[in-house]
C-alpha positions in Angstrom: 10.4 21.5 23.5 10.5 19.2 20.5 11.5 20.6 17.5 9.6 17.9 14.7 11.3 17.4 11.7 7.8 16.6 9.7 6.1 15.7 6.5 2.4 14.5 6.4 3.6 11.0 5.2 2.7 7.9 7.2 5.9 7.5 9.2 5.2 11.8 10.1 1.7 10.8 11.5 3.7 8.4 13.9 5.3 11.1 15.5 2.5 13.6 16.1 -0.2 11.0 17.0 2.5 10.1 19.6 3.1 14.1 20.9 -0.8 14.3 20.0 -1.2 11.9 23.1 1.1 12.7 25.4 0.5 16.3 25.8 3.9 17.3 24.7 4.8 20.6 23.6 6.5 20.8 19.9 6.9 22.9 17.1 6.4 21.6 13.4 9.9 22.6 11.4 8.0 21.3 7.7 10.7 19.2 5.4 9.2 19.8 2.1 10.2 15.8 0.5 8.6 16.7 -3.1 11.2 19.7 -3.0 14.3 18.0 -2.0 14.1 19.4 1.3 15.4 16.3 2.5 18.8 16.9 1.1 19.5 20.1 3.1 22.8 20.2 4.4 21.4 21.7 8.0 18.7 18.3 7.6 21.3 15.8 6.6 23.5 16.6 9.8 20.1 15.8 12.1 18.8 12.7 9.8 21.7 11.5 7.4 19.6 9.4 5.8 17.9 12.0 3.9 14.6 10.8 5.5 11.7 12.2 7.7 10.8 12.3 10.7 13.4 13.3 12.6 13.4 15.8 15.8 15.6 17.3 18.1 14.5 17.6 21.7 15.8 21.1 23.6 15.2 19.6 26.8 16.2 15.8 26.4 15.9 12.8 28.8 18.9 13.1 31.0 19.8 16.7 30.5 22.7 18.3 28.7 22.7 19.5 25.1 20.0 19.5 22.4 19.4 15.4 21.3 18.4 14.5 17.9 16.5 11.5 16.9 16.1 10.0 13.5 14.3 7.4 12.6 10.3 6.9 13.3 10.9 3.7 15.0 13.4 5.2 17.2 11.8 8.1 17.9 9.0 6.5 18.9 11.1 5.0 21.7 13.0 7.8 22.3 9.4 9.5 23.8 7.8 6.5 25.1 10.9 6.7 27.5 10.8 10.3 27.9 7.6 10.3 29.1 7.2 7.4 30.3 4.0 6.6 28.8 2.7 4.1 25.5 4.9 1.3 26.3 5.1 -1.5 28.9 7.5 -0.7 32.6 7.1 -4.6 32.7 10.6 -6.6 30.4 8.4 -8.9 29.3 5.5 -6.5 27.8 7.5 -4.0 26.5 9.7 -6.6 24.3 6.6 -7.2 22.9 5.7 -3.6 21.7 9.2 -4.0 20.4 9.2 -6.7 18.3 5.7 -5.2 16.9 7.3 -1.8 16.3 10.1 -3.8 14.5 7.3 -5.4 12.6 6.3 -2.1 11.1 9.3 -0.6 10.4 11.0 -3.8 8.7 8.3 -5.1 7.1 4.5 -3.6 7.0 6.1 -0.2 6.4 8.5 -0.8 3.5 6.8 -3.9 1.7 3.3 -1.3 1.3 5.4 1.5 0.6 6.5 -0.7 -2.3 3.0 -1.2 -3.0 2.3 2.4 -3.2 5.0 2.7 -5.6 4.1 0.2 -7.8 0.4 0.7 -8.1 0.8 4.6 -8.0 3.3 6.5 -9.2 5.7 4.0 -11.2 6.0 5.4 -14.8 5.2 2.1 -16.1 2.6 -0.7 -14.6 4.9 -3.8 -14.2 2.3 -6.4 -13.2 4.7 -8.5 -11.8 5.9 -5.9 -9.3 1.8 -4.8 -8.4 1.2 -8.9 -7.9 4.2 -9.0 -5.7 3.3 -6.1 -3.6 -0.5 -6.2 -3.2 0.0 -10.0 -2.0 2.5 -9.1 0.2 0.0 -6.2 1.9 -2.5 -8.8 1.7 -0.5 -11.1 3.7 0.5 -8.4 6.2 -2.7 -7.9 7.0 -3.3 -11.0 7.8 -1.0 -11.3 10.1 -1.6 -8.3 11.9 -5.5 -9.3 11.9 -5.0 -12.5 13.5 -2.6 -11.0 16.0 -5.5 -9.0 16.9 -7.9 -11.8 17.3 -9.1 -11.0 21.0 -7.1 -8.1 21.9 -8.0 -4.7 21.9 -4.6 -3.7 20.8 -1.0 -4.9 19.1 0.2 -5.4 22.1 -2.8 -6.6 24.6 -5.0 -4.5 26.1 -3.3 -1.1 26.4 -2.1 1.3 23.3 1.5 1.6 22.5 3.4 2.7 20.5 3.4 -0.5 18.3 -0.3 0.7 17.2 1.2 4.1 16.7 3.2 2.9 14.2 1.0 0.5 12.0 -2.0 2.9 11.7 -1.2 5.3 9.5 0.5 2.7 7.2 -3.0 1.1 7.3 -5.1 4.4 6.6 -4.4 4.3 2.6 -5.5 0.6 2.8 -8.3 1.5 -0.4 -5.2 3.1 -2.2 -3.3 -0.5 -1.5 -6.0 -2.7 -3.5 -7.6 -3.7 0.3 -10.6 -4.1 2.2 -10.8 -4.1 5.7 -13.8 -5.6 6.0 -11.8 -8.7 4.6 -9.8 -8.4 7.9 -12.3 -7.9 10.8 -10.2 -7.8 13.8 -7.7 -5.5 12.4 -10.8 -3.2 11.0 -12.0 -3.1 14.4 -8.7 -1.6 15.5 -8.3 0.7 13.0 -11.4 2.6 13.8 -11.0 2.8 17.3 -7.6 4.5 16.9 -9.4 6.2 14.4 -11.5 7.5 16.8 -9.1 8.7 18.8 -9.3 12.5 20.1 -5.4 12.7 19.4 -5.8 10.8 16.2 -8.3 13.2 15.0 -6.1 16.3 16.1 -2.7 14.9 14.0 -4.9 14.4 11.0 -6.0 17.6 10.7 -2.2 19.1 11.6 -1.5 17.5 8.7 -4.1 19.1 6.6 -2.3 22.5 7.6 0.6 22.0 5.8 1.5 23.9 2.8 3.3 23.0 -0.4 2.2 19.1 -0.9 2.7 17.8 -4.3 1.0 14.9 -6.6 3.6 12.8 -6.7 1.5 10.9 -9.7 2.1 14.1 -11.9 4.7 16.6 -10.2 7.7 15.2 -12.1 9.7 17.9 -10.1 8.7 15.8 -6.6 9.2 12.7 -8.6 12.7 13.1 -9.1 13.5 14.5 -5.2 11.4 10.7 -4.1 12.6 8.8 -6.6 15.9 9.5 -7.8 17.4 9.2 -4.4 19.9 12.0 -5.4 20.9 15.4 -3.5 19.5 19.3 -4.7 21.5 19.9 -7.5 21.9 23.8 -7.5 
């Protein structure tokens, strides 16, 4: 069983599109980030880095005690080799899903975070920063679209867990001052995974959860995603 450290953000989507597809049974444990939840003592010793996703698998590759995994990225890997499925037996293939997955999680993942920030919820519009940001999206993008030029996937022909990852960073793309009909290839991609039966059923998990906040006007979430510093109690 996988216990899933989760909150409907783009880097949770990750996790259950991946269990989504694969068929593996876990159990949603909700870490409420626009109430500090992240900051939990009992969180902290799973995912010291105060973030989510994390999970901890009751029956982990190789046996023995309960393994946690933090880290989208990692987990990611963590599964694909667990169950042996979304990424490449072959060296040569799978170092390619790897250096996409590393794309996303160094790059296309923090640099439109930053663009969310800037454009959304920052107290005050600093063009500067929103120039910066939406140029840099732009620019990611357009990387990922031409890497798609002829392929049905990130990493050829097959889905991984490279797409896994860049999808829902890419689903807010309106939100991010885009338009994917500006990038053909990577729209086309987009709405196949879209389309996707397991897509569709970690979506609407998502739409389950209880207790999401505005982070535009919740000043109480604001300071727990923004101020970086542990529940004061």
């Amino acid at each position: 069983m996988i216990e899933l450290y989760y909150w409907p953000t783009p880097n949770g989507h990750k996790i259950t599109m991946f269990l989504e597809e694969a068929g593996l049974a876990y159990e949603i444990k909700p870490v409420n980030i626009g109430k500090g939840e992240q900051f939990a003592p009992a969180f902290l010793k799973i995912s010291p880095n105060n973030r989510m996703p994390a999970i901890v698998d009751t029956d982990p590759l190789g046996g023995g005690e309960p393994l946690s995994v933090f880290e989208s990225g990692a987990i990611l890997q963590y599964l694909a080799e667990k169950t042996g499925k979304f990424s490449p037996k072959d060296v040569r293939e799978r170092y390619v899903v790897t250096e996409w997955l590393f794309w996303q999680v160094g790059g296309l993942g923090p640099m439109l975070g930053q663009n969310h920030h800037f454009n959304r919820y920052a107290p005050e519009k600093i063009p500067y920063a929103i120039d910066r940001y939406v140029n840099e999206t732009r620019r990611l993008y357009g990387v990922l679209d031409k890497r798609l030029e002829g392929r049905a996937y990130i990493a050829g022909k097959d889905y991984t867990i490279a797409d896994m990852a860049a999808y829902p960073w890419i689903v807010p793309y309106e939100a991010q001052g885009m338009t994917l009909a500006d990038f053909p290839n990577l729209k086309m991609w987009f709405e196949q995974i879209r389309d996707r039966d397991a897509t569709k059923r970690a979506y609407a998990l998502a739409d389950t959860i209880k207790g999401k906040t505005d982070l535009a006007t919740d000043e109480e979430a604001r300071k727990h995603m923004f101020g970086q510093g542990a529940l004061k109690k």
